[in-house]
C-alpha positions as CSV (number, residue, x, y, z in Angstrom):
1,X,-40.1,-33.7,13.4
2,X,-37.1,-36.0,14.8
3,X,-37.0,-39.1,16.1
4,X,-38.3,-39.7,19.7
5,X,-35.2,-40.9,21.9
6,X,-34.6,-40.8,25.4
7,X,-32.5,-42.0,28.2
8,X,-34.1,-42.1,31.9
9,X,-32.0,-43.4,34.9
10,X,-34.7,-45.6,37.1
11,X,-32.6,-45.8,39.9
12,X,-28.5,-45.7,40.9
13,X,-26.6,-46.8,44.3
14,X,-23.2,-47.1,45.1
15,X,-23.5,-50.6,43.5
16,X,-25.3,-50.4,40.8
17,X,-27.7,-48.4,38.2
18,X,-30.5,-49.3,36.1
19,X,-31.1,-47.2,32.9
20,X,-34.3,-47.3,30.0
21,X,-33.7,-46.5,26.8
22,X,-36.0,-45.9,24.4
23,X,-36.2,-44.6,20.6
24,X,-38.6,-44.3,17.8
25,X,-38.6,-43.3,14.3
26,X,-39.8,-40.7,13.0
27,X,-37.5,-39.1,9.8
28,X,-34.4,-39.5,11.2
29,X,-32.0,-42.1,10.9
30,X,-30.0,-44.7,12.6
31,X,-28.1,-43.8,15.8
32,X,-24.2,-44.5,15.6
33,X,-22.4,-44.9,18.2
34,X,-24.6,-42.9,20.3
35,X,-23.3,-42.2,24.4
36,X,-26.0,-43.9,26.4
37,X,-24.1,-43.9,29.7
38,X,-21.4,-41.6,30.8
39,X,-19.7,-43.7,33.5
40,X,-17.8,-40.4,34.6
41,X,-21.2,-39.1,35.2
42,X,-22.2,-41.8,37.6
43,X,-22.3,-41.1,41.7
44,X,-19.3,-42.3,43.1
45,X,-18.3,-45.0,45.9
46,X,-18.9,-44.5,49.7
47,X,-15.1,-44.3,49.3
48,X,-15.4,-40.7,46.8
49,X,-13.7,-43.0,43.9
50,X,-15.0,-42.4,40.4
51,X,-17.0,-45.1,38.4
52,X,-15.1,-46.0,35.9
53,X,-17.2,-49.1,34.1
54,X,-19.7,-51.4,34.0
55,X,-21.0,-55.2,34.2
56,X,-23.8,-55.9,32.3
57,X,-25.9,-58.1,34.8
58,X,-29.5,-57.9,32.9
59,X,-30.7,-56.5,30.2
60,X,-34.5,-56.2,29.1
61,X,-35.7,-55.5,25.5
62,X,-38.0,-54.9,22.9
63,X,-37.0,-54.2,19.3
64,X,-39.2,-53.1,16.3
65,X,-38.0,-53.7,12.5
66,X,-34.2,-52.6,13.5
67,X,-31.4,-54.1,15.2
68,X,-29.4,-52.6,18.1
69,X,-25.7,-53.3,19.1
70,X,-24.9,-52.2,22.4
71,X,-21.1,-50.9,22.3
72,X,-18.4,-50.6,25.2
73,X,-16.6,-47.2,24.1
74,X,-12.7,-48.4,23.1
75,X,-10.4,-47.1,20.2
76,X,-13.1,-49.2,18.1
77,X,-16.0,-49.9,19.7
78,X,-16.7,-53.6,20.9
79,X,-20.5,-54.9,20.4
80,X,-20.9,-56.2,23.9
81,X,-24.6,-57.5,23.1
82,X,-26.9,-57.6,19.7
83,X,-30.3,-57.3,19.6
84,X,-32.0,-58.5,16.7
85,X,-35.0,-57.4,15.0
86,X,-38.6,-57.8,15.8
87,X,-37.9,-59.4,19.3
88,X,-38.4,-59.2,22.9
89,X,-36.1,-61.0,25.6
90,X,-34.6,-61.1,28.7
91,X,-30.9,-61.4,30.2
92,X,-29.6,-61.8,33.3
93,X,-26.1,-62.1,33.6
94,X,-25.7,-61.7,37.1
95,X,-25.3,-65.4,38.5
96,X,-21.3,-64.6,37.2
97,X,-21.3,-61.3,38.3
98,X,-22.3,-59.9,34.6
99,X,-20.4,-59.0,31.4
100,X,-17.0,-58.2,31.8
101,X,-16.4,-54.4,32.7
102,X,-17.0,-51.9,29.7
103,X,-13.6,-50.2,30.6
104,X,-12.2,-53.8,29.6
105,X,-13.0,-54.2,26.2
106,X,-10.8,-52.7,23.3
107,X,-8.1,-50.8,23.7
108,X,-8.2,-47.4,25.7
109,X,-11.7,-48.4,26.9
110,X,-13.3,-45.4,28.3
111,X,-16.6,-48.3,30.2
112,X,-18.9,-45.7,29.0
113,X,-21.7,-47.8,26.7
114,X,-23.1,-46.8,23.6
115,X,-26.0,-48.0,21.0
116,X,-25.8,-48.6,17.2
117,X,-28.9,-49.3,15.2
118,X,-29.3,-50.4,11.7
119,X,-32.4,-50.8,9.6
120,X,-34.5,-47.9,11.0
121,X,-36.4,-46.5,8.3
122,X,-40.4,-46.1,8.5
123,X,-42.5,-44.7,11.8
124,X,-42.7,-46.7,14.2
125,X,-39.4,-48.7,14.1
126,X,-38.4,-49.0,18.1
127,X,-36.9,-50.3,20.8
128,X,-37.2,-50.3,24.0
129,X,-34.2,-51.4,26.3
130,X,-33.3,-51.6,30.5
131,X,-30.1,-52.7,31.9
132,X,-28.9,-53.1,34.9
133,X,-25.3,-52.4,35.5
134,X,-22.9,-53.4,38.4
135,X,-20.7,-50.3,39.0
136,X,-16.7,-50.9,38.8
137,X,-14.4,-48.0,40.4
C-alpha cells in the first residue's frame, strides 16, 4: 500500500490561497522535492496576469517523527521554512507582508513551493501542514 498524501486547496481569491497538506507513512519513503503548489496553476488577477509567486504569510503544522523543509523551486531549491520533528506550531508572517516571494529565492526561481521530508520510516510518521499564501503577479 503507499503512503497517504494529499494536497486540498481550502480556498483561493485574487489575493491570496490557503492550501493543507497532509502525508502519512505507510511503506514508502521520504518525499523530495515534491511540487505542492503550481503557481502557474493559480487563478489569475482581476487584471488576467498570471500568478507567478508566493509570500508565505502563515503557516500551521503538525509533524510526527520526520522533519519537513518547505522549498521555493530555484536552480537549487531554497528551504524557505523547517519544520522539525514531533512538533506543532503556528506562524504568521503577515504583519510584514510575509516571506519574501518564492519566485525570489535562488536563481531562475519558478515561486512554485515544494516539500522535502527526512526521517520517515514506520506507520504513522505525519504531518499535517496549512499555509496561507499572498499571491504575486
Amino acid at each position: 500500500m503507499a503512503d497517504i498524501k494529499t494536497v486540498t486547496k481550502i480556498s483561493e481569491s485574487t489575493r491570496e490561497v490557503v492550501f493543507a497538506f497532509q502525508y502519512q507513512y505507510v511503506d514508502g519513503g521520504n518525499e523530495s522535492a515534491v511540487s505542492k503548489i503550481d503557481v502557474s496553476a493559480l487563478s489569475k488577477s482581476a487584471n488576467g496576469d498570471t500568478c507567478t509567486g508566493l509570500r508565505i504569510a502563515e503557516c500551521w503544522w503538525v509533524i510526527k517523527a520526520m522533519t519537513v523543509e518547505v522549498l521555493a523551486d530555484a536552480d537549487a531549491d531554497v528551504i524557505v521554512m523547517h519544520l522539525d520533528e514531533n512538533q506543532s506550531g503556528y506562524q504568521d508572517f503577515s504583519k510584514f507582508g510575509g516571506l519574501p516571494d518564492t519566485a525570489d529565492y535562488g536563481a531562475n526561481g519558478t515561486g512554485d513551493i515544494k516539500f522535502t521530508t527526512t526521517g520517515a520510516g514506520a506507520v504513522g510518521d505525519a504531518y499535517q501542514i496549512i499555509i496561507r499564501g499572498i499571491k504575486q503577479y
